[in-house]
gemmi code that builds the backbone of each chain (N, CA, C; Angstrom):
import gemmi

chains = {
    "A": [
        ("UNK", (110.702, 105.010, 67.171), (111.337, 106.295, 67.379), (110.648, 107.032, 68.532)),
        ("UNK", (111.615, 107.724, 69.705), (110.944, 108.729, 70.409), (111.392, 109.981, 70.435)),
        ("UNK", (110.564, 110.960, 70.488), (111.050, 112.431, 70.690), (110.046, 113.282, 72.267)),
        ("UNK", (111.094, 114.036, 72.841), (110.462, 114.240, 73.565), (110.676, 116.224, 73.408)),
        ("UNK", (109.635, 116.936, 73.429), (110.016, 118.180, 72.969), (109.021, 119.008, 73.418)),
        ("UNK", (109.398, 120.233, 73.711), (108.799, 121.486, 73.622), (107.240, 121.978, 72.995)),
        ("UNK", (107.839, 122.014, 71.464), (107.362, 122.718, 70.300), (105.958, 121.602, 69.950)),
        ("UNK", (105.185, 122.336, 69.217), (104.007, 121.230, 68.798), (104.610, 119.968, 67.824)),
        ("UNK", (103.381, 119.482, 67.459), (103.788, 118.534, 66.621), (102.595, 118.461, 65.187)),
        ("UNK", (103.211, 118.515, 64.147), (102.351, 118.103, 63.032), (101.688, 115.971, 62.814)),
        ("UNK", (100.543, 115.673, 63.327), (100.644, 114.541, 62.625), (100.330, 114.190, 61.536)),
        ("UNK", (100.208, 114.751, 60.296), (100.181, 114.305, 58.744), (101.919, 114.651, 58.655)),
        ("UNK", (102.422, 115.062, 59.282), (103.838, 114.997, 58.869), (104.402, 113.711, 59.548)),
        ("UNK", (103.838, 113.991, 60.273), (104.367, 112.726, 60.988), (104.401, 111.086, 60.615)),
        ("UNK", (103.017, 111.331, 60.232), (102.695, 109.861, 59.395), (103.148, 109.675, 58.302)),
        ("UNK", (103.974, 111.145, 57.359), (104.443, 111.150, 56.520), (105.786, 110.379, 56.184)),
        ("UNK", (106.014, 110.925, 57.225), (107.601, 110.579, 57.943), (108.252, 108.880, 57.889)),
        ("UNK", (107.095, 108.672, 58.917), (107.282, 107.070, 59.324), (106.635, 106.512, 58.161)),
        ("UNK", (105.982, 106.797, 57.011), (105.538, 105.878, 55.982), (106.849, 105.781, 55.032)),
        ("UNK", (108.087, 106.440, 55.056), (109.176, 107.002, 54.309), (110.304, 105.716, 54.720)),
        ("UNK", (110.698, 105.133, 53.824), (111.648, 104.208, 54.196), (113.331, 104.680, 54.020)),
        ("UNK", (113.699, 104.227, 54.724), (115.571, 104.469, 54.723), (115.727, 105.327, 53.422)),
        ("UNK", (115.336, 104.515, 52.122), (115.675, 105.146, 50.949), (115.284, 106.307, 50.974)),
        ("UNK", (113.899, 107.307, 51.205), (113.306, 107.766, 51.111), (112.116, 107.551, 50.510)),
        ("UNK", (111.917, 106.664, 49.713), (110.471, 105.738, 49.104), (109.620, 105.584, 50.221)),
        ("UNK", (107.997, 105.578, 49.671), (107.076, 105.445, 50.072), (106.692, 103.821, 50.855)),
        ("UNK", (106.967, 103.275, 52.257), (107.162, 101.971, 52.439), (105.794, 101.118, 51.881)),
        ("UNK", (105.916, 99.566, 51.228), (104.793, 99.409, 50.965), (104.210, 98.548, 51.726)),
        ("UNK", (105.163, 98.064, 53.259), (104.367, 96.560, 54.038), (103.450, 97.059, 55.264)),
        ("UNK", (103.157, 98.611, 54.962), (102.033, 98.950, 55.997), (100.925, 99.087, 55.633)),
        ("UNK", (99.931, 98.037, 56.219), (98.660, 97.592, 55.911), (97.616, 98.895, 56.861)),
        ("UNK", (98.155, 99.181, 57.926), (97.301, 99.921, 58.819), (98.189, 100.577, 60.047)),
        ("UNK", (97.607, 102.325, 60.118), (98.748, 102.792, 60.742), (97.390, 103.495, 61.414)),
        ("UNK", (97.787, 103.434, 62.989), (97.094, 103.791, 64.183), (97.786, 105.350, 64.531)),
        ("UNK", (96.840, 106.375, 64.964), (97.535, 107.229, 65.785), (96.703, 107.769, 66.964)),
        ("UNK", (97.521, 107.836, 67.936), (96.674, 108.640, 68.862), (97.163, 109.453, 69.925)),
        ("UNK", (96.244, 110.759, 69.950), (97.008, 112.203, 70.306), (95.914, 112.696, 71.203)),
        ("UNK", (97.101, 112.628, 72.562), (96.697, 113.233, 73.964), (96.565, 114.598, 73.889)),
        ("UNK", (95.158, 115.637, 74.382), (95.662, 117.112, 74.419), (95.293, 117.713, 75.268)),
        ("UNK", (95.373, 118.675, 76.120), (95.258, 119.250, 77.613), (93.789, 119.382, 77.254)),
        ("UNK", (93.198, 119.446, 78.710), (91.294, 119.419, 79.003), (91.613, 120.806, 79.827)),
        ("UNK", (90.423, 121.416, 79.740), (90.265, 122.604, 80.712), (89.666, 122.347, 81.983)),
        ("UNK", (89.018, 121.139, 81.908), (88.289, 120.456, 83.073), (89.213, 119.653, 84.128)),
        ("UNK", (89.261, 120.091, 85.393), (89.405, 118.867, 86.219), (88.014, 118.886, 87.283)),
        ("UNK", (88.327, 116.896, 87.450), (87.216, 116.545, 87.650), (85.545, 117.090, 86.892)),
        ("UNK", (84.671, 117.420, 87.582), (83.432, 117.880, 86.845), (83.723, 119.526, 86.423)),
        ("UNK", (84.842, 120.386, 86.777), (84.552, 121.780, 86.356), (85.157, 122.380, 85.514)),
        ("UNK", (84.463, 122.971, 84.837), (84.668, 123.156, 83.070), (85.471, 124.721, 83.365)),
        ("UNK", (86.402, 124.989, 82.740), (87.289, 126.307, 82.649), (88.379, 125.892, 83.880)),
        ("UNK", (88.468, 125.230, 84.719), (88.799, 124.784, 85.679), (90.740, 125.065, 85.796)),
        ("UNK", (91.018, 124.531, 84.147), (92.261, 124.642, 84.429), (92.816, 125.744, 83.107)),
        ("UNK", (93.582, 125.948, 83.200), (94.182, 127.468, 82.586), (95.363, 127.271, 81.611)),
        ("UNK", (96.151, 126.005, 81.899), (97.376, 126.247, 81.613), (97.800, 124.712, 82.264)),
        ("UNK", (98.959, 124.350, 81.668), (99.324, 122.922, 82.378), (100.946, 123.067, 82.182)),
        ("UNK", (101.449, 122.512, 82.835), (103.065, 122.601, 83.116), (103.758, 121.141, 83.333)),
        ("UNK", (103.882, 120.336, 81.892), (105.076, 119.172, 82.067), (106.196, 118.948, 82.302)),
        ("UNK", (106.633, 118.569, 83.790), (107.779, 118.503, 84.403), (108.282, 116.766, 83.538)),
        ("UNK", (109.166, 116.521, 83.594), (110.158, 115.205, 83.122), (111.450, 114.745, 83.559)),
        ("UNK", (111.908, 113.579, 83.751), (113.098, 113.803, 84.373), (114.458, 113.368, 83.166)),
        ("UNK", (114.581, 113.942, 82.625), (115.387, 114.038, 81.247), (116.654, 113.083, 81.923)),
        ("UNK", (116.587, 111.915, 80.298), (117.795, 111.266, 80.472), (116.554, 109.992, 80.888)),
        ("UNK", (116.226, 109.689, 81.995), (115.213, 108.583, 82.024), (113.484, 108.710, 81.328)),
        ("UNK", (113.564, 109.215, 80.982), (112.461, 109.661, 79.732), (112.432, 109.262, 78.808)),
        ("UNK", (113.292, 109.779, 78.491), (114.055, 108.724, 76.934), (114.228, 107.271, 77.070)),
        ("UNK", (114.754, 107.304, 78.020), (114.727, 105.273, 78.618), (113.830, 104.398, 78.595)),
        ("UNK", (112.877, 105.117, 79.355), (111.346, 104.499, 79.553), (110.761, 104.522, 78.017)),
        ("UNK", (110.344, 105.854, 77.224), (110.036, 105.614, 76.363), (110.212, 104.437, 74.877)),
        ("UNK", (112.002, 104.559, 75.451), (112.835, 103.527, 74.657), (112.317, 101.852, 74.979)),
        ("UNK", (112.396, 101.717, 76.158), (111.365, 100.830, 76.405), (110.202, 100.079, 76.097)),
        ("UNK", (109.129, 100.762, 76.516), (107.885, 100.325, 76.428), (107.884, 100.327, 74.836)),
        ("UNK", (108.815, 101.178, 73.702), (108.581, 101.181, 72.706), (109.066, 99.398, 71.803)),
        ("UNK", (110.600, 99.033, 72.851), (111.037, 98.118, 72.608), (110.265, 96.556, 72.917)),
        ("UNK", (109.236, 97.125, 74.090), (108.519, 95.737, 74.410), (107.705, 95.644, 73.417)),
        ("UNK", (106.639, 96.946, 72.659), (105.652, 96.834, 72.017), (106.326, 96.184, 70.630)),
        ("UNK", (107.419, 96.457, 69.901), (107.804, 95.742, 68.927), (108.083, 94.148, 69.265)),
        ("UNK", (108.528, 93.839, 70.784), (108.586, 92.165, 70.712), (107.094, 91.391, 70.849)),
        ("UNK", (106.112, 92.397, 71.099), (104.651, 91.692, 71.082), (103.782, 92.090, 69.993)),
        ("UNK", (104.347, 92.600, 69.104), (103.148, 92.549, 68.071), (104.159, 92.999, 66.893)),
        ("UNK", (103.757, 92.384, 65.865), (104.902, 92.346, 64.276), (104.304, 94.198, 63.843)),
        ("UNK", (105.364, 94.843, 64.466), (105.178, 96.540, 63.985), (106.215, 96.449, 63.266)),
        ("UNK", (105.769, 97.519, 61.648), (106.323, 97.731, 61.336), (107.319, 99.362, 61.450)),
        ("UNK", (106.689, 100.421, 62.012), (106.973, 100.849, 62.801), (106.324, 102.133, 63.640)),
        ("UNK", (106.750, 102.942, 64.465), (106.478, 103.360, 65.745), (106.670, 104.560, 65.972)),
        ("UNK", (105.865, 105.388, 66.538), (106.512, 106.742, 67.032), (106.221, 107.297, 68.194)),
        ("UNK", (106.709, 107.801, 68.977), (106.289, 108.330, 70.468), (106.733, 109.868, 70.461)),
        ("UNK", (106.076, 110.680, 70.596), (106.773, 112.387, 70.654), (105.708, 112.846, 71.905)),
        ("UNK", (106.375, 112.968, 73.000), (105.832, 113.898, 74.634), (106.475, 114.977, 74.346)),
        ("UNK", (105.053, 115.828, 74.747), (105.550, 117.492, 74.748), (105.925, 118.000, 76.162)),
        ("UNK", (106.476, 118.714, 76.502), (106.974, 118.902, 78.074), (107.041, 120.792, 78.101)),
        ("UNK", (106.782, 121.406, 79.156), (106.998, 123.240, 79.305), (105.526, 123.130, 79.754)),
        ("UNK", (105.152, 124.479, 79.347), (104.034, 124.916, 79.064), (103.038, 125.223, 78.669)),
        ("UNK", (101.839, 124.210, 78.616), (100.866, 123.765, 77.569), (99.536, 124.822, 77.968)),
        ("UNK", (98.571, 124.849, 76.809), (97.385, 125.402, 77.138), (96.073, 124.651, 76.620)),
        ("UNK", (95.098, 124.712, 77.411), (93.864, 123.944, 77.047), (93.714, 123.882, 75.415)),
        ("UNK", (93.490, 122.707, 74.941), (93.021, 122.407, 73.537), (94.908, 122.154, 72.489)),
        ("UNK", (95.459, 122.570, 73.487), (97.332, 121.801, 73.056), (97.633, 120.578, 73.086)),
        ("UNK", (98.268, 119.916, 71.940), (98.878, 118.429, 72.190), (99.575, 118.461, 72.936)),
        ("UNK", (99.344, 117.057, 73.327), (100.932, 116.569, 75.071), (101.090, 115.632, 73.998)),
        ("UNK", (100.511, 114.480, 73.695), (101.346, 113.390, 73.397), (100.936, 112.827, 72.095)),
        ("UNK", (101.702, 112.062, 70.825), (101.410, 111.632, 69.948), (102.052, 109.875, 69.949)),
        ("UNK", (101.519, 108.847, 69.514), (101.377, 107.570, 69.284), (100.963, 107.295, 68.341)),
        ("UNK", (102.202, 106.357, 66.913), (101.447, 106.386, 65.944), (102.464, 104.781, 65.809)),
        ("UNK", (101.195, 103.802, 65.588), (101.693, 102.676, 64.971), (101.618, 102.295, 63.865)),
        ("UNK", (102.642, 101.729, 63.055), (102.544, 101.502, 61.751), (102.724, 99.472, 61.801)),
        ("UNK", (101.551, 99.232, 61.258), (101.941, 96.861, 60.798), (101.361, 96.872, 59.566)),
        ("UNK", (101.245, 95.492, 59.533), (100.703, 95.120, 58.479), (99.399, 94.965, 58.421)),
        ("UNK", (98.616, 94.945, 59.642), (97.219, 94.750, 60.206), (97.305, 95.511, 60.860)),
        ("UNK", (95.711, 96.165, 60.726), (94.545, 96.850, 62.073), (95.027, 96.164, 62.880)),
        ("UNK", (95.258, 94.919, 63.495), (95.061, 95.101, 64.957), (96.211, 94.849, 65.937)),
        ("UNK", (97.245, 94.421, 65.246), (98.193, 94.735, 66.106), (99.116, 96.243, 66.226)),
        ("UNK", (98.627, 96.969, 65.064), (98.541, 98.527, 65.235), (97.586, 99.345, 66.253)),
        ("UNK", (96.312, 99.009, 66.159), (95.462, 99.102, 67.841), (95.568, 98.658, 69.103)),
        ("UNK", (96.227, 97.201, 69.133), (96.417, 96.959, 70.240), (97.612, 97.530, 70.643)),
        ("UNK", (98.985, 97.816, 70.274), (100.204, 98.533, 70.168), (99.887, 99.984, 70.582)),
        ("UNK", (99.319, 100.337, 70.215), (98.994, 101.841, 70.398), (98.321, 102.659, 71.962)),
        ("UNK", (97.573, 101.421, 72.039), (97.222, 101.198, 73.544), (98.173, 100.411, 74.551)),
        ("UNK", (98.780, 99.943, 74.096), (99.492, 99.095, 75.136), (100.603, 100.090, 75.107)),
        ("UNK", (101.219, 100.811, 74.507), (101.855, 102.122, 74.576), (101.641, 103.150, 75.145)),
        ("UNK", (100.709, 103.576, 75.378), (99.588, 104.696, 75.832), (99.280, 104.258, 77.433)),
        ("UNK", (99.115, 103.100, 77.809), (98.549, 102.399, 78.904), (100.191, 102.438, 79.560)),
        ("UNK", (101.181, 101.995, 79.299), (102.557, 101.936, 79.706), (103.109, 103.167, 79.797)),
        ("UNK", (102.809, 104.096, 78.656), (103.775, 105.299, 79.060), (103.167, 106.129, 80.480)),
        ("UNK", (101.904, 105.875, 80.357), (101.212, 106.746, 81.283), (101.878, 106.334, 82.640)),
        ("UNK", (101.932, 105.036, 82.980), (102.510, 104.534, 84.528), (103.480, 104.386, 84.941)),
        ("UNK", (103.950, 104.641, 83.682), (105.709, 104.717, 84.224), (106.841, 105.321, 82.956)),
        ("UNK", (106.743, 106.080, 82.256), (107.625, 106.999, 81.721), (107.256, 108.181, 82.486)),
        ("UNK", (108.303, 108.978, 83.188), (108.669, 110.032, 84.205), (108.417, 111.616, 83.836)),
        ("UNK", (106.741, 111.765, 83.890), (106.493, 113.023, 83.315), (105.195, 113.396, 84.425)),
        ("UNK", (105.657, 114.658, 84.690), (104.120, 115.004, 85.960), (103.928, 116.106, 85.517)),
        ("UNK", (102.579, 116.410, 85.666), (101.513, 117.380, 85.140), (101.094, 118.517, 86.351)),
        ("UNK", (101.506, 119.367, 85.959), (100.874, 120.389, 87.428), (99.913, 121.436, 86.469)),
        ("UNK", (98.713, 121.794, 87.017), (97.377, 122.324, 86.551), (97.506, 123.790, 87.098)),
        ("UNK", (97.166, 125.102, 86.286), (96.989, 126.063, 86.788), (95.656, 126.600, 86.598)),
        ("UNK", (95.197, 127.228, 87.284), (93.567, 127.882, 87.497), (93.262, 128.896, 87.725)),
        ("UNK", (92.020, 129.368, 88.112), (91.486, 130.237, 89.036), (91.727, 129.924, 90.066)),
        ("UNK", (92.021, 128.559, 90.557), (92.119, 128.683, 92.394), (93.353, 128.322, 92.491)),
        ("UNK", (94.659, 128.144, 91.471), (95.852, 128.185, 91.662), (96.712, 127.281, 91.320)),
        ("UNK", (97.909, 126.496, 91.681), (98.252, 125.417, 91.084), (98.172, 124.154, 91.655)),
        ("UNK", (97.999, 122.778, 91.116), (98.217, 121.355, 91.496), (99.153, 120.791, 90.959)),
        ("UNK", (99.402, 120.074, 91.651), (99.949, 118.686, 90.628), (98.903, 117.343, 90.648)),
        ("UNK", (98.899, 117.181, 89.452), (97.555, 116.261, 88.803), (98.002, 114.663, 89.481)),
        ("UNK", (97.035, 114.399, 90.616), (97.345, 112.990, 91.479), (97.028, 112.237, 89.774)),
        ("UNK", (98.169, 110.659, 90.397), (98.168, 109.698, 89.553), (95.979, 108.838, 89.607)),
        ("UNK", (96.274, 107.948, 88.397), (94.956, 107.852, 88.502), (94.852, 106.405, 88.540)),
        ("UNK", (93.918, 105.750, 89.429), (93.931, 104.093, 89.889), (93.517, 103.534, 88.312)),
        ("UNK", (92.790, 104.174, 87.574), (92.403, 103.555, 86.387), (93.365, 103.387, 85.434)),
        ("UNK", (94.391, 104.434, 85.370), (95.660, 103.854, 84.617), (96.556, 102.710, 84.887)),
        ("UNK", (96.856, 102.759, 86.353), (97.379, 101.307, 86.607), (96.628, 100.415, 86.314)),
        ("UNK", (95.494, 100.379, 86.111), (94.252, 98.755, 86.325), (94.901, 98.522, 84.701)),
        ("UNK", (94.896, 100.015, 84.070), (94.500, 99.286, 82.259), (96.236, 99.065, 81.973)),
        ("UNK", (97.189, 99.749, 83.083), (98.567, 99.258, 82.486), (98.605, 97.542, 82.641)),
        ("UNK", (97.895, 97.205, 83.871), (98.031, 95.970, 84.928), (98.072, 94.762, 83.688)),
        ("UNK", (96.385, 94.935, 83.125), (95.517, 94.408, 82.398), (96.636, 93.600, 81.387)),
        ("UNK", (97.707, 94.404, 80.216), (98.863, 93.897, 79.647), (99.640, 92.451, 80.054)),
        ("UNK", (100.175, 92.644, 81.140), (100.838, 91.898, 82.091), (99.993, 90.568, 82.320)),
        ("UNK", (98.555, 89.994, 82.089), (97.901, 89.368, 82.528), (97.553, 88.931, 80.897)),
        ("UNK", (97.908, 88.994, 79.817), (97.677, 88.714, 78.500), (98.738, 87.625, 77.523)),
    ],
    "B": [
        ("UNK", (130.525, 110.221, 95.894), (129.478, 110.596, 95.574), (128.036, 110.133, 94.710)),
        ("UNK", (127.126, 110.497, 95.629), (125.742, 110.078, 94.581), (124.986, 110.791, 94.240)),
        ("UNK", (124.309, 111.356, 93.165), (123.629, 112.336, 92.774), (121.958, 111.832, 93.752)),
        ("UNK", (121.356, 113.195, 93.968), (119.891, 112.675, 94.309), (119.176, 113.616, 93.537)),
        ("UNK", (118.116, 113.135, 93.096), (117.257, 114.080, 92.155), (115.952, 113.907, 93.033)),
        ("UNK", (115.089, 115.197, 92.805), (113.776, 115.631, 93.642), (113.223, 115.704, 92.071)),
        ("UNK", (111.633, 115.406, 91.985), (110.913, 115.966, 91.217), (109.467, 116.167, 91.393)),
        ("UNK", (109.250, 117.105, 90.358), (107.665, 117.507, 91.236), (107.641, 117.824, 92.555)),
        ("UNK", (106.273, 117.385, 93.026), (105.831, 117.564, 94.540), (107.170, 117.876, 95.712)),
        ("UNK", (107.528, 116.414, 95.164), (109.068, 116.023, 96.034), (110.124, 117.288, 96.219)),
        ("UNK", (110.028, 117.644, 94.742), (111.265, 118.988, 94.957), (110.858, 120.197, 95.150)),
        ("UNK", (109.645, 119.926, 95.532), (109.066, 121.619, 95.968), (108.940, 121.602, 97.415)),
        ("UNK", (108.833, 120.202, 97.975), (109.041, 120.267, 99.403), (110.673, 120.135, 100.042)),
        ("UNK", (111.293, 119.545, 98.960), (112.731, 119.734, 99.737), (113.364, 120.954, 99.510)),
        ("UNK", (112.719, 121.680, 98.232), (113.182, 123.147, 97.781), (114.420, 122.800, 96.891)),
        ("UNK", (114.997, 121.823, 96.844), (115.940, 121.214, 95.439), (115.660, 120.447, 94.852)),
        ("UNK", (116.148, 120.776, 93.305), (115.839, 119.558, 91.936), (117.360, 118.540, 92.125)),
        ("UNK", (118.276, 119.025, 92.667), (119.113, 118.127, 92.729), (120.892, 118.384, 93.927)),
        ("UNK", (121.544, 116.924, 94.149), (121.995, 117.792, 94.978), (123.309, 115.964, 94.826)),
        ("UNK", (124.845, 116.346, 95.154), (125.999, 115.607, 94.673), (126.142, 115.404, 96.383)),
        ("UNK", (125.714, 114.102, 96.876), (126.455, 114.226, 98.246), (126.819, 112.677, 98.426)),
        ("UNK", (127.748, 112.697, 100.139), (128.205, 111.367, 100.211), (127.170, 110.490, 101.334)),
        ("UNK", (126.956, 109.685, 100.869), (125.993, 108.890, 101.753), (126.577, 108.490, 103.031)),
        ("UNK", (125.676, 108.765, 104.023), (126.420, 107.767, 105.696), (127.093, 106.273, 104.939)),
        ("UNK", (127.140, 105.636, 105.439), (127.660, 104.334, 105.798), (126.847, 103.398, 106.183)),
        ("UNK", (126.074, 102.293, 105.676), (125.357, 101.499, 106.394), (123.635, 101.797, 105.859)),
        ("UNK", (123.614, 102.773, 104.772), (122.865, 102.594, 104.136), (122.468, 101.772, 102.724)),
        ("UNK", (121.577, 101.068, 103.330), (121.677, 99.405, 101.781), (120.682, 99.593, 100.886)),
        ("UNK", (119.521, 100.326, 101.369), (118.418, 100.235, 100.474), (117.513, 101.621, 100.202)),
        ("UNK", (117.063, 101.768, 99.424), (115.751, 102.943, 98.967), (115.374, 103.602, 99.944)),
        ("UNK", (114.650, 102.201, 100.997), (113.802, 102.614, 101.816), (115.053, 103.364, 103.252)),
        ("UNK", (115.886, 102.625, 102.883), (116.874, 102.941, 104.190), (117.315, 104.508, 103.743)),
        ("UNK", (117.296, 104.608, 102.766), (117.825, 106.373, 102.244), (116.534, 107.289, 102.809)),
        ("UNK", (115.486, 106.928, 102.091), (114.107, 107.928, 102.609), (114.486, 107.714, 103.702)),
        ("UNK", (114.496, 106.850, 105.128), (114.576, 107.133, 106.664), (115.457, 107.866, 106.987)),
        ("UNK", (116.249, 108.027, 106.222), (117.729, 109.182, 106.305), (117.407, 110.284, 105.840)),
        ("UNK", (117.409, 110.492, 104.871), (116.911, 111.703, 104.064), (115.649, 112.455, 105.189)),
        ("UNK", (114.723, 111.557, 105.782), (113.692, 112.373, 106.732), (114.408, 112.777, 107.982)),
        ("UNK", (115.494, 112.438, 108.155), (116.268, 113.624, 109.224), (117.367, 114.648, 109.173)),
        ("UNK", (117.135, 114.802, 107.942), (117.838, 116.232, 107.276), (117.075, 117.538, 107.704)),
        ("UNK", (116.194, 117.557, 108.281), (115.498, 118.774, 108.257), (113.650, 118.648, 107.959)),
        ("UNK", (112.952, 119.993, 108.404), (111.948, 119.679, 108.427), (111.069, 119.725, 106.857)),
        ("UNK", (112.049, 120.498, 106.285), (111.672, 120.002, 104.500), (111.657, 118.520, 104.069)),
        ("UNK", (112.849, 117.942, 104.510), (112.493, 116.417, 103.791), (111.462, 115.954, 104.620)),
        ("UNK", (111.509, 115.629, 105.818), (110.808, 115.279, 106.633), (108.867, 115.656, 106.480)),
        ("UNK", (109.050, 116.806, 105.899), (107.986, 117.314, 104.949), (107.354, 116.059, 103.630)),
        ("UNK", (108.472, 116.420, 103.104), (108.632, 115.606, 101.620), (108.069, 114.317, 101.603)),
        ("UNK", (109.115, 113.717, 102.555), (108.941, 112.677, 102.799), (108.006, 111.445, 103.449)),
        ("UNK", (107.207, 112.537, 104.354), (106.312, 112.056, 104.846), (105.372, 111.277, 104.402)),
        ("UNK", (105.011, 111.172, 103.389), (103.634, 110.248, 102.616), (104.640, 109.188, 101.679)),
        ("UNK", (105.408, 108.228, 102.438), (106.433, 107.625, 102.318), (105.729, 106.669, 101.057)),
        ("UNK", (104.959, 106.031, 101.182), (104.131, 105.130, 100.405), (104.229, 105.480, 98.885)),
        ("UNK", (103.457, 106.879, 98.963), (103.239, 107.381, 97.525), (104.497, 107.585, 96.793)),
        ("UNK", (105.528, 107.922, 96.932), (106.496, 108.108, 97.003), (107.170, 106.924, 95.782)),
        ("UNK", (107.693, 107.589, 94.937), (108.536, 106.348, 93.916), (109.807, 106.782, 93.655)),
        ("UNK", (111.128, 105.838, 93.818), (112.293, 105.892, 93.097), (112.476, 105.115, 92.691)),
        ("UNK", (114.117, 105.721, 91.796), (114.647, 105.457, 90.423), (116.053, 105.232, 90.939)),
        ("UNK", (116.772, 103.996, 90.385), (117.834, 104.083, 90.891), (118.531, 103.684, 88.931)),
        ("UNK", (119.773, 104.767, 89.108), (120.315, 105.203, 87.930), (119.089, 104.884, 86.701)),
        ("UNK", (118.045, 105.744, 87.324), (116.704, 106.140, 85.641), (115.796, 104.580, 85.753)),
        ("UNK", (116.279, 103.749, 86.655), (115.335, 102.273, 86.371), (114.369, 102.226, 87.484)),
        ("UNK", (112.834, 102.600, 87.621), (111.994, 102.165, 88.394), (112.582, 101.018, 89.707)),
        ("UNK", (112.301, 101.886, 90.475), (112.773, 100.526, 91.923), (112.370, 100.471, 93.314)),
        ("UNK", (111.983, 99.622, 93.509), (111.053, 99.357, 94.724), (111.751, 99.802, 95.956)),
        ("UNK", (110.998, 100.209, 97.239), (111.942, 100.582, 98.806), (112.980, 99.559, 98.831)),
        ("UNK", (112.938, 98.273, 98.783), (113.533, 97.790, 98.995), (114.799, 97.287, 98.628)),
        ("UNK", (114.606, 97.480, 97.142), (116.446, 97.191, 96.306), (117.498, 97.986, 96.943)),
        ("UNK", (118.443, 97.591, 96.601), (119.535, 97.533, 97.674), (120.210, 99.233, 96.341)),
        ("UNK", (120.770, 99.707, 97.189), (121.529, 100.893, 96.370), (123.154, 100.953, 96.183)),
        ("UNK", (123.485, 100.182, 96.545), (124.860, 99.897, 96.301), (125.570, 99.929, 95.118)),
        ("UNK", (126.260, 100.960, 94.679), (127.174, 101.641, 93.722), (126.382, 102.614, 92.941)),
        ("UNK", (125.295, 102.986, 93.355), (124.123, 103.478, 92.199), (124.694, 104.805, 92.243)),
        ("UNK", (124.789, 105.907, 91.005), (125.554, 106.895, 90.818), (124.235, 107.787, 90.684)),
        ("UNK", (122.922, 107.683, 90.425), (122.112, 108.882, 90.871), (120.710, 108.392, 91.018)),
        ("UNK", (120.357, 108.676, 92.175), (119.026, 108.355, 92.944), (117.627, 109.351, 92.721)),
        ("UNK", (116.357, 108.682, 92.044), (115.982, 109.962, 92.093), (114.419, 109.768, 93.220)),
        ("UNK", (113.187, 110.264, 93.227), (112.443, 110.573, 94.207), (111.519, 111.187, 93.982)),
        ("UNK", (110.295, 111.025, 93.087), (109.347, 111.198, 92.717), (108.156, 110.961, 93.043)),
        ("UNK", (106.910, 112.186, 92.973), (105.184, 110.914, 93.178), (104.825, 110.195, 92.030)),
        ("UNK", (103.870, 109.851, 92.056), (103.336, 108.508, 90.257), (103.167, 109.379, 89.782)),
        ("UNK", (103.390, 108.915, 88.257), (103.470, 109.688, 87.240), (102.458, 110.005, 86.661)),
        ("UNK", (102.157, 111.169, 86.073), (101.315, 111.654, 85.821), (101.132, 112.287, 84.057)),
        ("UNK", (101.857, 111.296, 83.190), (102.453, 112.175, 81.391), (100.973, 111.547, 81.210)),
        ("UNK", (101.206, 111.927, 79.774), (100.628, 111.008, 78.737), (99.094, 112.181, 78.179)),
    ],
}
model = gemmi.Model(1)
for chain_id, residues in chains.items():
    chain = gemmi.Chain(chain_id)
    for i, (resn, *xyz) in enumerate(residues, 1):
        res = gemmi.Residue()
        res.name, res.seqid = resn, gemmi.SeqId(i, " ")
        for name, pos in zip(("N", "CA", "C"), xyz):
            atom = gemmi.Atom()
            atom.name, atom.element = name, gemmi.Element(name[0])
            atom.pos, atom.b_iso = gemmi.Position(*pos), 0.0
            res.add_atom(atom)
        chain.add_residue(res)
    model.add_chain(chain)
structure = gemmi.Structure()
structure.add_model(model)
structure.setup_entities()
């Protein structure tokens, strides 16, 4: 599942959610459920208070695509049972969630590795840019060589 | 008609998020649109300038300068992405 939204996000609801099967019953073939939640830094580079405020631009309609995606590859490489992706987009403030990733298998580790290989993919190519506001005004947050290396890394596995 | 979409950086230097127009004739590829698009004025030409960094989308699918654009109904024109 992806959502892409505004508003915060609860994750004990969340995990609530995806542990909930069609019926509404509690599912019982999840052995180990991964989550992991991106949230704005006040720092860029070394300076602390640095940034003020952050502003997620997206290009709606291929957002959803991409996400749909990388979500669809991660289920053909590792037995998930299932998945969630929710990007926050507007106007964020230091110590705010941007992004939540929560895998649900039957095992630790193809719930860890899933979770990252999700995280590593959405970052390089689902269509969302970050512009930073400050004391010295606004940016847009350059892409980072270390995300491509660890998206690359996948592709070579 | 083909839609073109600006985002980020891109659409603050062309000054539009989006715009319905008809393409010349004899344009085949990505890269052949950016060389066009940079003689619209000194905004794209702006924009456009750091041609490299530069990524499009042809109808929402990641695509290199070079794929060909033929029938594509909206083009878009972005720097690397920056979510997550």
């Amino acid at each position: 599942m992806i959502r892409v939204q505004s508003g915060d996000f609860d994750i004990a609801k969340e995990i609530e959610a995806l542990r909930k099967g069609p019926t509404g019953d509690s599912r019982t073939d999840m052995g180990a459920i991964v989550t992991f939640t991106g949230t704005v830094r006040d720092t860029h580079g070394m300076t602390e208070g640095a940034v003020t405020a952050m502003t997620l631009e997206h290009y709606p309609g291929m957002t959803e695509k991409e996400l749909a995606r990388i979500e669809t590859e991660a289920h053909a490489r590792w037995p998930l049972a299932a998945t969630l992706i929710v990007h926050r987009v507007g106007r964020l403030e230091p110590g705010d969630n941007i992004v939540l990733v929560i895998t649900a298998s039957a095992h630790r580790e193809a719930a860890f590795e899933a979770a990252r290989f999700l995280m590593d993919y959405l970052k390089t190519s689902a269509p969302f840019w970050k512009r930073e506001s400050g004391p010295e005004g606004k940016r847009w947050v350059d892409a980072k060589k270390t995300d491509t290396e660890a998206a690359a890394r996948w592709r070579h596995e | 008609m083909t839609r073109l979409l600006y985002f980020a950086w891109v659409k603050e230097k062309t000054g539009i998020a989006s715009e319905d127009i008809e393409l010349p004739g004899g344009i085949a590829t990505v890269a052949e649109l950016i060389a066009w698009l940079k003689t619209r004025g000194p905004e794209f030409e702006n924009a456009f300038a750091q041609e490299e960094t530069i990524r499009a989308a042809v109808d929402q699918t990641h695509t290199k300068a070079d794929a060909p654009i033929a029938g594509a109904k909206e083009i878009a024109f972005f720097p690397p992405v920056t979510g997550g």
